[in-house]
N, CA, C and O atoms as a GROMACS GRO file, in nm:
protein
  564
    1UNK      N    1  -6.626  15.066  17.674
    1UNK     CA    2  -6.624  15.057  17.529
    1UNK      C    3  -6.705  14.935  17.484
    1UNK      O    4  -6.695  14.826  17.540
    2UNK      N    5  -6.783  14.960  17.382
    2UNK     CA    6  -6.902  14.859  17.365
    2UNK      C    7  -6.806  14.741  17.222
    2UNK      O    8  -6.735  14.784  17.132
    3UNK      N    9  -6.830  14.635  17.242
    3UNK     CA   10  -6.743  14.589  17.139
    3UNK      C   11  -6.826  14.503  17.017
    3UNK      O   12  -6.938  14.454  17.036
    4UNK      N   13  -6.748  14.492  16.879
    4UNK     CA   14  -6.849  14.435  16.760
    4UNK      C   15  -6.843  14.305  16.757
    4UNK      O   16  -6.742  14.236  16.770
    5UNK      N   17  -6.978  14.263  16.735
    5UNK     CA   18  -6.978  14.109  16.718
    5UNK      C   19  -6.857  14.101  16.607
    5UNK      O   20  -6.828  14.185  16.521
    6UNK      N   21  -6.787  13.955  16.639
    6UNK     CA   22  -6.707  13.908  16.518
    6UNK      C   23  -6.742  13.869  16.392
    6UNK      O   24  -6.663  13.865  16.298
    7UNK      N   25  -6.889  13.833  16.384
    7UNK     CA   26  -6.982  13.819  16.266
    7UNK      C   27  -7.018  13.949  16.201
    7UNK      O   28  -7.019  13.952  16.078
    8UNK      N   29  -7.044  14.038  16.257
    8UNK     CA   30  -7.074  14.166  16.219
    8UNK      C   31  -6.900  14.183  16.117
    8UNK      O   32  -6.872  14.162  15.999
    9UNK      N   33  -6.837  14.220  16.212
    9UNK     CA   34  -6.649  14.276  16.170
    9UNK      C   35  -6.654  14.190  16.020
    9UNK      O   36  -6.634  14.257  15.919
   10UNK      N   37  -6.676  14.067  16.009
   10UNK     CA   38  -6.624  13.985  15.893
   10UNK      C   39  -6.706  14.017  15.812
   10UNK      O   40  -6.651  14.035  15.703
   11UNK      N   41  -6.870  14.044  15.807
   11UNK     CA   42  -6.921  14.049  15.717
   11UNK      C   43  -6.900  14.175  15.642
   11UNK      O   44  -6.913  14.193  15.521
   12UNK      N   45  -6.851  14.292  15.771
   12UNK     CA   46  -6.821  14.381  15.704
   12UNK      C   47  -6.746  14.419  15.600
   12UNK      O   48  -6.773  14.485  15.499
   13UNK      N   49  -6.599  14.340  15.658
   13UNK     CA   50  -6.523  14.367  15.573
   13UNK      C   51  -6.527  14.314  15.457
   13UNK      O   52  -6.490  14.380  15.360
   14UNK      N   53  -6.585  14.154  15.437
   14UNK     CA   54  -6.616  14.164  15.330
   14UNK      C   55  -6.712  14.226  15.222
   14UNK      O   56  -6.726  14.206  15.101
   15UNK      N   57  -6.764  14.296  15.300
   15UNK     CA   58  -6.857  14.382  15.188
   15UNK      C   59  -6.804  14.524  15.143
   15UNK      O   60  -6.861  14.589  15.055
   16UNK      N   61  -6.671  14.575  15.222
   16UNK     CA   62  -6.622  14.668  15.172
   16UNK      C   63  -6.573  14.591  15.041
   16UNK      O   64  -6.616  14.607  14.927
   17UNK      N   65  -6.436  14.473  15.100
   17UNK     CA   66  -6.379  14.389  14.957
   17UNK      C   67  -6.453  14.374  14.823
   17UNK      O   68  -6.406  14.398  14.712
   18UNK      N   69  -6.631  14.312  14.864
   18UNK     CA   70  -6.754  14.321  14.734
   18UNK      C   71  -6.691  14.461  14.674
   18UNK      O   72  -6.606  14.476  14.587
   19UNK      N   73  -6.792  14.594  14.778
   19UNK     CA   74  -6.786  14.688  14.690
   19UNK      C   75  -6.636  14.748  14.613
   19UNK      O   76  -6.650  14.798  14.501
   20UNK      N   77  -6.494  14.741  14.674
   20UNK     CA   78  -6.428  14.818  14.629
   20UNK      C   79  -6.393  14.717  14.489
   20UNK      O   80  -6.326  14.756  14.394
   21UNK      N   81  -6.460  14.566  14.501
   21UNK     CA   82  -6.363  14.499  14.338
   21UNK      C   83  -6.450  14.554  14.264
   21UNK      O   84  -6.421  14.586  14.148
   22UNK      N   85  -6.591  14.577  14.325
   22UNK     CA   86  -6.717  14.593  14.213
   22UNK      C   87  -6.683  14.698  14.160
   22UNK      O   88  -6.692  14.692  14.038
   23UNK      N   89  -6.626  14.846  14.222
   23UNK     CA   90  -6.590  14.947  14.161
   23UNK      C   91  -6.466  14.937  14.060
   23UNK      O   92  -6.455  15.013  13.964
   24UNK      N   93  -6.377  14.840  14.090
   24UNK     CA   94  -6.254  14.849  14.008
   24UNK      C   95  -6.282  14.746  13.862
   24UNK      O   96  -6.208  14.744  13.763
   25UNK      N   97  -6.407  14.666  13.882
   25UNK     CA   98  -6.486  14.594  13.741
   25UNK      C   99  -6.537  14.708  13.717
   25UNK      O  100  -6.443  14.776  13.675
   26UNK      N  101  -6.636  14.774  13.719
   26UNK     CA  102  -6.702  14.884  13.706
   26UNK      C  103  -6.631  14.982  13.596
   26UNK      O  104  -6.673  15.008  13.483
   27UNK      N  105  -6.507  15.033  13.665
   27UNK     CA  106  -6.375  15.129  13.576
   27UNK      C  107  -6.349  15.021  13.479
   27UNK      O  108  -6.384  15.054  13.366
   28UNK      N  109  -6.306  14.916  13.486
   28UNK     CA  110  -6.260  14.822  13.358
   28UNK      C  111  -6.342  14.870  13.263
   28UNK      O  112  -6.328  14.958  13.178
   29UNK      N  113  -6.482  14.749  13.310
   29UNK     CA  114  -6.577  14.806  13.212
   29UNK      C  115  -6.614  14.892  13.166
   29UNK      O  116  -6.657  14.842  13.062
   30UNK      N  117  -6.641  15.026  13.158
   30UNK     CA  118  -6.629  15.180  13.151
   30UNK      C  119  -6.496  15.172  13.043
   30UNK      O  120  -6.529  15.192  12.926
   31UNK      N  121  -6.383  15.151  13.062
   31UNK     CA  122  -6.280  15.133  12.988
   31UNK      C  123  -6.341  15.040  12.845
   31UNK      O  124  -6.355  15.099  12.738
   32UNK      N  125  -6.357  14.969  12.852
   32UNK     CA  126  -6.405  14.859  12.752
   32UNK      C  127  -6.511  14.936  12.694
   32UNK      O  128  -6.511  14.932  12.571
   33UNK      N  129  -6.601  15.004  12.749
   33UNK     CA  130  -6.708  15.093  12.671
   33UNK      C  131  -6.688  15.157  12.608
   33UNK      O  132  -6.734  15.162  12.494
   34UNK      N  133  -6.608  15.233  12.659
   34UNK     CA  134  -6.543  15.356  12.570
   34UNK      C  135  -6.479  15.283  12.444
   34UNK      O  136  -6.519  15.305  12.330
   35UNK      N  137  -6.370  15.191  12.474
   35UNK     CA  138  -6.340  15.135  12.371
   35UNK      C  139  -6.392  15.099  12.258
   35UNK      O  140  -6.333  15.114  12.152
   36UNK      N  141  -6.511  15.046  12.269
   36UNK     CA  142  -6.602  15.022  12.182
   36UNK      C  143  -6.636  15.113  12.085
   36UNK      O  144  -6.650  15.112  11.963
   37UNK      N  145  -6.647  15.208  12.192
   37UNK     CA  146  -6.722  15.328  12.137
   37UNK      C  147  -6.636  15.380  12.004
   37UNK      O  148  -6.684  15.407  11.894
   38UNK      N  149  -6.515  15.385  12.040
   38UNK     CA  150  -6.424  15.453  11.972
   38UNK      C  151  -6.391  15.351  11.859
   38UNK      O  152  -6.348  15.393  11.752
   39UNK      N  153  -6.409  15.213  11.881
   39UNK     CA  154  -6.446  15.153  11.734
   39UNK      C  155  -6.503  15.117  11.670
   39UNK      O  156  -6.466  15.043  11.579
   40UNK      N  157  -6.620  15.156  11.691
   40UNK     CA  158  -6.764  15.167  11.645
   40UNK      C  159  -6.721  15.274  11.513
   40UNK      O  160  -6.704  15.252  11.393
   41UNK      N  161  -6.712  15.408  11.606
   41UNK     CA  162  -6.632  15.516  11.524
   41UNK      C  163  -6.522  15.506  11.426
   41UNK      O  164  -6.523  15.586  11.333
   42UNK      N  165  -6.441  15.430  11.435
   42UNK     CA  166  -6.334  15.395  11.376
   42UNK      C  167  -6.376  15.326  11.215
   42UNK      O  168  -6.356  15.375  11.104
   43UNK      N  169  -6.439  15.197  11.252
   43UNK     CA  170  -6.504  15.117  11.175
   43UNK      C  171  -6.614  15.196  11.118
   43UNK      O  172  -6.631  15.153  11.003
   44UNK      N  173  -6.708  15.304  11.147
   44UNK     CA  174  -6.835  15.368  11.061
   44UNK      C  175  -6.756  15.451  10.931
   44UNK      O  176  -6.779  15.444  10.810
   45UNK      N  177  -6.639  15.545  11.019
   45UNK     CA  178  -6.622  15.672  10.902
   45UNK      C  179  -6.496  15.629  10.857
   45UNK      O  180  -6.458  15.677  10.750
   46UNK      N  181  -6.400  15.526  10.932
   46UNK     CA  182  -6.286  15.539  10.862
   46UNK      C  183  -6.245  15.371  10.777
   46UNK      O  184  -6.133  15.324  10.759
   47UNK      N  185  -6.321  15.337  10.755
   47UNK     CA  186  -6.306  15.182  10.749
   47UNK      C  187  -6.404  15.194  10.631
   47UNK      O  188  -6.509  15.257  10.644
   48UNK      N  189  -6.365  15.120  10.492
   48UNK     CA  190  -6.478  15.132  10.375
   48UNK      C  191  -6.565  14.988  10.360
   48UNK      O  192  -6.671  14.983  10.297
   49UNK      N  193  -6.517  14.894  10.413
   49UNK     CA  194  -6.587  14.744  10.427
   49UNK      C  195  -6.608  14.735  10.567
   49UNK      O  196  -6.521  14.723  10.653
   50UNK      N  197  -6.776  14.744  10.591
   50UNK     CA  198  -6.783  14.641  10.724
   50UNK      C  199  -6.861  14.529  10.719
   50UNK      O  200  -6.959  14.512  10.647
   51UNK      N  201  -6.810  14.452  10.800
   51UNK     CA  202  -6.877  14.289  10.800
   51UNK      C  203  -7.002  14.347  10.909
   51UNK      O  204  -6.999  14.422  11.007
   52UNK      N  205  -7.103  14.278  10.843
   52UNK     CA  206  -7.233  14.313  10.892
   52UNK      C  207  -7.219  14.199  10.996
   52UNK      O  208  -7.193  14.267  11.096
   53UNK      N  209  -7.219  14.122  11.021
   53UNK     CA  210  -7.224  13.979  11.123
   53UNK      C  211  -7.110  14.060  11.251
   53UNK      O  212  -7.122  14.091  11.369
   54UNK      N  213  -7.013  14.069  11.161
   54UNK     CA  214  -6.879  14.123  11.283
   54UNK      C  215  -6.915  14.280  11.359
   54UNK      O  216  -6.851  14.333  11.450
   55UNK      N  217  -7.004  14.317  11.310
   55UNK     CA  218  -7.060  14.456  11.360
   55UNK      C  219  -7.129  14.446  11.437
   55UNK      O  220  -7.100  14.532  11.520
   56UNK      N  221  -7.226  14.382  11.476
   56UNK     CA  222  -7.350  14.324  11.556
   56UNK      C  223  -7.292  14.271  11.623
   56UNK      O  224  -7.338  14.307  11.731
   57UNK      N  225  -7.180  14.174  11.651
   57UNK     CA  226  -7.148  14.117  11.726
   57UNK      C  227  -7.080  14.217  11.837
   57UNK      O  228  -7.063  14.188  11.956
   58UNK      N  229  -7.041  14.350  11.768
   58UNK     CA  230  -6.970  14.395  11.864
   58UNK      C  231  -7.035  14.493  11.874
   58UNK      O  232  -6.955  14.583  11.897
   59UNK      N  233  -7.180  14.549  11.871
   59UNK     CA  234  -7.308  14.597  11.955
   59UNK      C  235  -7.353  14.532  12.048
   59UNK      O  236  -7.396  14.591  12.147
   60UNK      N  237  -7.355  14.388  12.038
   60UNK     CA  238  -7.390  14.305  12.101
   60UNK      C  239  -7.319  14.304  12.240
   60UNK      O  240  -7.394  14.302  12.338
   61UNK      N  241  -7.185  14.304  12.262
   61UNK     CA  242  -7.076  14.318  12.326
   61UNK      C  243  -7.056  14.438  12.402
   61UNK      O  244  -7.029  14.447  12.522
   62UNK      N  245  -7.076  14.535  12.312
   62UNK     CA  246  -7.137  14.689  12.372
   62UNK      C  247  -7.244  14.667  12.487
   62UNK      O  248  -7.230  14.685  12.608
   63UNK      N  249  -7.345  14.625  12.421
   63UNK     CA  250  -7.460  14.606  12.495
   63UNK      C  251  -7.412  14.573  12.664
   63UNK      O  252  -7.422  14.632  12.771
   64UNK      N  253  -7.349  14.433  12.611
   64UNK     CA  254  -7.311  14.369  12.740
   64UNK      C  255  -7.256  14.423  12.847
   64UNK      O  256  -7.283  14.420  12.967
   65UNK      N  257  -7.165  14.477  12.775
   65UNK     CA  258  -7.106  14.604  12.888
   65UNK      C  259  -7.193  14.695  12.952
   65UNK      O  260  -7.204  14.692  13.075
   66UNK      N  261  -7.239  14.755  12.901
   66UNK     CA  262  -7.328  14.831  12.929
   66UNK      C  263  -7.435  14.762  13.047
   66UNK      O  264  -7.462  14.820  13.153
   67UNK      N  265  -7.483  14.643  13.012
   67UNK     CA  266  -7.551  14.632  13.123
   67UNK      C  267  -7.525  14.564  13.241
   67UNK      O  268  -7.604  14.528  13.328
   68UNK      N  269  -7.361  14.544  13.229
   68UNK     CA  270  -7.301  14.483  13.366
   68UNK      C  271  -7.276  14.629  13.410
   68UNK      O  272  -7.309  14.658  13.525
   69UNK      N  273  -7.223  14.721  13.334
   69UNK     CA  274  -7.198  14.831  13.458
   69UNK      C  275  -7.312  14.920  13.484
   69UNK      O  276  -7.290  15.019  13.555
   70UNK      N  277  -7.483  14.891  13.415
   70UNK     CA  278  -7.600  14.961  13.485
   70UNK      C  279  -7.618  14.853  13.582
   70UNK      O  280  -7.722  14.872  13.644
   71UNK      N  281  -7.562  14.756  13.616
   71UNK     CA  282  -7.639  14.633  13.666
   71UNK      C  283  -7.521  14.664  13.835
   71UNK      O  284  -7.565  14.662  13.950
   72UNK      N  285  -7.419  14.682  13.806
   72UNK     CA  286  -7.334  14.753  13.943
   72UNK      C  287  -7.363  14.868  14.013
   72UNK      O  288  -7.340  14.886  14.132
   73UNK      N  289  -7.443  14.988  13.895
   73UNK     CA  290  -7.489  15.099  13.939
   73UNK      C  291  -7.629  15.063  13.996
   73UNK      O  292  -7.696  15.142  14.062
   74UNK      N  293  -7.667  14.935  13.964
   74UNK     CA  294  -7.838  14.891  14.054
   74UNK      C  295  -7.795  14.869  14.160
   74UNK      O  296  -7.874  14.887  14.253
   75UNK      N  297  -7.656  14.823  14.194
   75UNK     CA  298  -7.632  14.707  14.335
   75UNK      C  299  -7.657  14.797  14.434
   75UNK      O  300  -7.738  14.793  14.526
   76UNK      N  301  -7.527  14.930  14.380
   76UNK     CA  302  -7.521  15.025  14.507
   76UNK      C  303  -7.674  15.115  14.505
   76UNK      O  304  -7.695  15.161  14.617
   77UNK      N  305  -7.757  15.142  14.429
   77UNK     CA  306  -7.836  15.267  14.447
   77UNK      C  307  -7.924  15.139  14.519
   77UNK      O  308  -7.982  15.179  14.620
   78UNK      N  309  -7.943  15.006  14.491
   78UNK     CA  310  -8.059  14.921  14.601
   78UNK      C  311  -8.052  14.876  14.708
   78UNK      O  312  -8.138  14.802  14.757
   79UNK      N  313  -7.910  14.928  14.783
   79UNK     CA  314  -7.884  14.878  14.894
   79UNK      C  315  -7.806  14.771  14.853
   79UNK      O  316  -7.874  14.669  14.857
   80UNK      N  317  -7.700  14.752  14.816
   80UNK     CA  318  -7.618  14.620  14.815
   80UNK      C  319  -7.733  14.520  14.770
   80UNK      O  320  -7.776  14.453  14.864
   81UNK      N  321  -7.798  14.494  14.634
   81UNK     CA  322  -7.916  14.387  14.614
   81UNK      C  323  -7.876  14.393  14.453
   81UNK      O  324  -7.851  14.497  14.393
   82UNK      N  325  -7.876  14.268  14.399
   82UNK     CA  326  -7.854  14.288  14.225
   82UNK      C  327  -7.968  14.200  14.208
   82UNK      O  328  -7.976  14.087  14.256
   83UNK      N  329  -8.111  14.294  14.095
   83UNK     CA  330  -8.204  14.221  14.104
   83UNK      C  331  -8.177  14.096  13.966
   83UNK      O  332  -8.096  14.101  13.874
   84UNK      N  333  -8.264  14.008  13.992
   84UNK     CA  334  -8.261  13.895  13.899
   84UNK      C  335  -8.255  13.935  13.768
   84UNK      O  336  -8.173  13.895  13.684
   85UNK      N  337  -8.355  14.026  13.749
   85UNK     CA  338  -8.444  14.100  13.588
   85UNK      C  339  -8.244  14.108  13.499
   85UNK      O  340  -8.198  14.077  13.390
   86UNK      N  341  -8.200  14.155  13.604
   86UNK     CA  342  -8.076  14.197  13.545
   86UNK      C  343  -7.996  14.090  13.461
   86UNK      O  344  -7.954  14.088  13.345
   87UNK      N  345  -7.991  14.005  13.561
   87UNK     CA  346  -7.909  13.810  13.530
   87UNK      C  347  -7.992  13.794  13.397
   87UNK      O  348  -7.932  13.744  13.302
   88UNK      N  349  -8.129  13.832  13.380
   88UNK     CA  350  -8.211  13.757  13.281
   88UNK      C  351  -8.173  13.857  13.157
   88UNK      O  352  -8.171  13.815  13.042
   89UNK      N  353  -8.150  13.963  13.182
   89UNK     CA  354  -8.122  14.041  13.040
   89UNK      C  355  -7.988  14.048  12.959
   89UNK      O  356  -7.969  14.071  12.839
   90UNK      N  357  -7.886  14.015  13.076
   90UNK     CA  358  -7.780  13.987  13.040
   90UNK      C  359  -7.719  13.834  12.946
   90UNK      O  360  -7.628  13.799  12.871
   91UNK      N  361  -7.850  13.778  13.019
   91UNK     CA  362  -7.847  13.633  12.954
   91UNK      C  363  -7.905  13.621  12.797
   91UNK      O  364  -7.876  13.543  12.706
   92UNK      N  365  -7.995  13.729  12.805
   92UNK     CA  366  -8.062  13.713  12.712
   92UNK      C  367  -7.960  13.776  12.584
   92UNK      O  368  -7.954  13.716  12.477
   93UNK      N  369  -7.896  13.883  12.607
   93UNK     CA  370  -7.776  13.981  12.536
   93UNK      C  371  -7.706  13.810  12.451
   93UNK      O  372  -7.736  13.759  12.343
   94UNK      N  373  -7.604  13.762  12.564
   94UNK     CA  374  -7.508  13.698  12.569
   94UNK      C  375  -7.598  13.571  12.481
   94UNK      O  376  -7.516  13.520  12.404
   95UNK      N  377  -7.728  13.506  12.466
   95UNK     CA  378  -7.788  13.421  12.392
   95UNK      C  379  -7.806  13.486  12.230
   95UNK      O  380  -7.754  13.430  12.134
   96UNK      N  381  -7.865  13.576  12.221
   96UNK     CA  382  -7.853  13.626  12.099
   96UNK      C  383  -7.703  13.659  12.023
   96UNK      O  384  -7.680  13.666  11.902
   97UNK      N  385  -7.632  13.674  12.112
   97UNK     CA  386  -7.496  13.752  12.016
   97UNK      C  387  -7.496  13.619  12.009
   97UNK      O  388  -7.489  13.596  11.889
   98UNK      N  389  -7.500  13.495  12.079
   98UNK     CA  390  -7.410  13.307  12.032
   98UNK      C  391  -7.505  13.255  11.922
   98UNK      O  392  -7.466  13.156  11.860
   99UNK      N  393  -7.619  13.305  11.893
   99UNK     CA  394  -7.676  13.300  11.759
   99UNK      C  395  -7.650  13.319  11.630
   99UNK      O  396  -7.661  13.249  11.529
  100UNK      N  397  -7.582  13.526  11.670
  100UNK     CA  398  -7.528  13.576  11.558
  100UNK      C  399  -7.396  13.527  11.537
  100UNK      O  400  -7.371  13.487  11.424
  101UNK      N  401  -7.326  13.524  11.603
  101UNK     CA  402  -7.206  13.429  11.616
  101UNK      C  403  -7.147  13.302  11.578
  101UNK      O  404  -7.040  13.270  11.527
  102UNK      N  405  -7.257  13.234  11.621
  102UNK     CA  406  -7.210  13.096  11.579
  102UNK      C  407  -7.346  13.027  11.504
  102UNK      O  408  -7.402  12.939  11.570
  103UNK      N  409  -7.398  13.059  11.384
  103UNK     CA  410  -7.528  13.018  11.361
  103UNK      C  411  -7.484  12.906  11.245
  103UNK      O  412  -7.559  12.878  11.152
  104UNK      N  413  -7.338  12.840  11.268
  104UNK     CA  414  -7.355  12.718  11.143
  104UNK      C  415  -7.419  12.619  11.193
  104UNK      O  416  -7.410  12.516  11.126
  105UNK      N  417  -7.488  12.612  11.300
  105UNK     CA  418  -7.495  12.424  11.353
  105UNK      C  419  -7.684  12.484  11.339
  105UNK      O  420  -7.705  12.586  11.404
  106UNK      N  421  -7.787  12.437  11.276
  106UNK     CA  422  -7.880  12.463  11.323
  106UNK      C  423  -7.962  12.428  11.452
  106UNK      O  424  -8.045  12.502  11.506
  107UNK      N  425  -7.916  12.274  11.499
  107UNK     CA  426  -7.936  12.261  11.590
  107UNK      C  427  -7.866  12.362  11.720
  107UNK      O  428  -7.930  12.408  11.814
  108UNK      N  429  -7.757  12.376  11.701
  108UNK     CA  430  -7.716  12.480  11.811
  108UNK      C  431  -7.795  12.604  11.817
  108UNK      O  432  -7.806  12.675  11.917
  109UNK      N  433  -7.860  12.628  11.684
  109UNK     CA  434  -7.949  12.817  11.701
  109UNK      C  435  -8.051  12.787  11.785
  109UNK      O  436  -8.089  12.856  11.880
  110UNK      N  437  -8.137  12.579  11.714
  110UNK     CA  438  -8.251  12.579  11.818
  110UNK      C  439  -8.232  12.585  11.970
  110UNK      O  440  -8.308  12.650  12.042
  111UNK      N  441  -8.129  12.516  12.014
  111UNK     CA  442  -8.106  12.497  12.162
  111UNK      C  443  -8.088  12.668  12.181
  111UNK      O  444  -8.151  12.712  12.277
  112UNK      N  445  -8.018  12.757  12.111
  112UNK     CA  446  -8.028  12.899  12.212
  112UNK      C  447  -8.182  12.947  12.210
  112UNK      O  448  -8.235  12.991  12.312
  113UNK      N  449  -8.262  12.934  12.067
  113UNK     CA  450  -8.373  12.989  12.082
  113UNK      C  451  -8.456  12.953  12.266
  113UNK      O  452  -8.512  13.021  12.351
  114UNK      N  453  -8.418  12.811  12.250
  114UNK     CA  454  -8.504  12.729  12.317
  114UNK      C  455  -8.453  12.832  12.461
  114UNK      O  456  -8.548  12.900  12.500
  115UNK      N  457  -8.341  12.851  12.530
  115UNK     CA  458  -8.302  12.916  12.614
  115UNK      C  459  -8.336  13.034  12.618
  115UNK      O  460  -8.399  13.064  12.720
  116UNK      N  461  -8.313  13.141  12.521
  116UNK     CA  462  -8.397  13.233  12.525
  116UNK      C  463  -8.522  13.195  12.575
  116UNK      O  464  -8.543  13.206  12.696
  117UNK      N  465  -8.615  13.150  12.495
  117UNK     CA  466  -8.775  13.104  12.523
  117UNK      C  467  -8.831  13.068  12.660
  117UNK      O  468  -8.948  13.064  12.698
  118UNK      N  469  -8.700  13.038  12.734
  118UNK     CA  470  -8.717  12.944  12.912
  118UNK      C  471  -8.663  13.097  12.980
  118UNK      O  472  -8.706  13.121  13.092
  119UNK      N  473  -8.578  13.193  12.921
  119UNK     CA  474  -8.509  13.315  12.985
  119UNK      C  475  -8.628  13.395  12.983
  119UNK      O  476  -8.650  13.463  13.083
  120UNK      N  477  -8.715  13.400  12.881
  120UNK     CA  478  -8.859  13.503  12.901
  120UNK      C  479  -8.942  13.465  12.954
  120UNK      O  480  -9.028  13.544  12.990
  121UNK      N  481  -8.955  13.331  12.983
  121UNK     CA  482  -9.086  13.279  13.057
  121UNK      C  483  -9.022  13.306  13.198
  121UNK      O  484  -9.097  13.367  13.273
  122UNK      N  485  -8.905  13.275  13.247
  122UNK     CA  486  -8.867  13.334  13.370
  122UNK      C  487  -8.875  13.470  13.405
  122UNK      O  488  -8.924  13.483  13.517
  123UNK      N  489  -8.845  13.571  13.353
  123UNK     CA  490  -8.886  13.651  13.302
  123UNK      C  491  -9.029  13.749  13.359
  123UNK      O  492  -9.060  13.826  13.450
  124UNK      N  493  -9.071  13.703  13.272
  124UNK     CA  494  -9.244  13.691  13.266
  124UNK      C  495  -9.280  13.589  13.432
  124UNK      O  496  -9.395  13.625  13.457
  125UNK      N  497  -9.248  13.513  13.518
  125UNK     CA  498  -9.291  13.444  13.592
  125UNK      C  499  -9.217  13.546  13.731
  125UNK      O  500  -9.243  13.530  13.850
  126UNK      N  501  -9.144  13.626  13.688
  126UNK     CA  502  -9.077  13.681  13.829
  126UNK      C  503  -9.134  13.796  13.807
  126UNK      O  504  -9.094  13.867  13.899
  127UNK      N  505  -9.235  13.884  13.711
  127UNK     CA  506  -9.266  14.047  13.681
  127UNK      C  507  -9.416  13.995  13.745
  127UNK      O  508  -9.503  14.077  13.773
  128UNK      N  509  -9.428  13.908  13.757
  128UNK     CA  510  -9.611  13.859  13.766
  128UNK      C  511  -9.622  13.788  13.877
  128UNK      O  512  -9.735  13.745  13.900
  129UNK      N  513  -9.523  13.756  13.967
  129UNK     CA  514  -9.520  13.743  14.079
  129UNK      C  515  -9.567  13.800  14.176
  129UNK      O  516  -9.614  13.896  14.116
  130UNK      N  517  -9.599  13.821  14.306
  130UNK     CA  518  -9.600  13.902  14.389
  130UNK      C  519  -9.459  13.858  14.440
  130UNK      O  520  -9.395  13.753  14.444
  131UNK      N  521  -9.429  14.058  14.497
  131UNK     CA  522  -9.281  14.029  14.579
  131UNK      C  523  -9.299  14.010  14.721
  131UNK      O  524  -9.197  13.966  14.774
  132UNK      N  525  -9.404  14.030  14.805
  132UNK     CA  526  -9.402  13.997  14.904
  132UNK      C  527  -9.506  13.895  14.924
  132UNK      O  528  -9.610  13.901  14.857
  133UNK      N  529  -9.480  13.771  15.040
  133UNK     CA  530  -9.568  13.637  15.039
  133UNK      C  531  -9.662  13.696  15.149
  133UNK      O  532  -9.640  13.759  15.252
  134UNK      N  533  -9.797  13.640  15.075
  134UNK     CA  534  -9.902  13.662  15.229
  134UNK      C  535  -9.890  13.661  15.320
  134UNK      O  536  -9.778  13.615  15.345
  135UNK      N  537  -9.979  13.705  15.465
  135UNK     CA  538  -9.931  13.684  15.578
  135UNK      C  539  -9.935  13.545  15.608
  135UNK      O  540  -9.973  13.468  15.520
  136UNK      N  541  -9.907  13.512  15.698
  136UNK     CA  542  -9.952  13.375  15.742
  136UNK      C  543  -9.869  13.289  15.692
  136UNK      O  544  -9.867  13.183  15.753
  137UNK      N  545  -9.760  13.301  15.552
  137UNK     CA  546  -9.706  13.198  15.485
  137UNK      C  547  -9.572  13.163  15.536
  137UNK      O  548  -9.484  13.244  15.563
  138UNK      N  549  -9.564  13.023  15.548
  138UNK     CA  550  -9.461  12.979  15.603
  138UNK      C  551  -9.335  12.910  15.510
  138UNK      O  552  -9.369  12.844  15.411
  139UNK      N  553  -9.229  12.922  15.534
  139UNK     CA  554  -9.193  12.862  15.430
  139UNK      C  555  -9.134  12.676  15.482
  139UNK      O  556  -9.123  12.592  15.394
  140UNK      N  557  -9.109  12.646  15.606
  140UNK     CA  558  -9.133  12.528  15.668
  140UNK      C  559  -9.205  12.445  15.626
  140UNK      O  560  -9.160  12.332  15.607
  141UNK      N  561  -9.286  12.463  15.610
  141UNK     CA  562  -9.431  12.351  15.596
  141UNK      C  563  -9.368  12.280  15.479
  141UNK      O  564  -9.427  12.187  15.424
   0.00000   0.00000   0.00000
């Protein structure tokens, strides 16, 4: 009987533990979507005042959801890999809604702009990259 490295066994199991919490965030979130959904609905046809600020905020929120659980459905279809692009869009979601949100301090809107502005140039610096390094390149040196 051939036996498993002990490094192998541990990493395994923890990557079942990754995937099965990722699936049980996954259902949350899905839960929380729907939710939304249904007060989105709630608030359009049955509600005669809506706060335009408080509405956006909770598209915004929508959004978010939404792209943590396309961003779980990237992990598993890439091989266990969550690409960056993802971290950066989510960031970018979560910077704009703290705009619409909290826009009494002006200095606080500049500092998010300013973050946004460093979130697209990253952005923009990882799409224009090459993903694989020449031959020959070391990363030692």
């Amino acid at each position: 009987m051939r036996s498993i490295p002990f490094e192998f066994s541990i990493s395994w199991i923890l990557q079942i533990m990754l995937n099965l919490s990722l699936i049980f965030l996954a259902l949350i979130l899905a839960f929380l979507l729907a939710s939304e959904l249904f007060h989105f609905g709630w608030e359009l046809f049955l509600k005669r005042k809506i706060e335009f600020h408080e509405f956006l905020e909770e598209i915004l929120v929508f959004f978010l959801y939404f792209e943590f659980i396309s961003m779980i459905v990237k992990y598993f279809k890439d091989n266990y890999h969550f690409p960056l692009r993802y971290f950066i869009y989510i960031a970018i979601t979560a910077m704009v809604r703290l705009i619409i949100v909290d826009h009494n301090s002006p200095m606080d809107t500049l500092i998010y702009a300013v973050v946004i502005l460093v979130l697209i140039i990253g952005y923009f610096i990882i799409n224009f990259t090459p993903r694989e390094r020449p031959e020959g390149f070391n990363y030692s040196k």
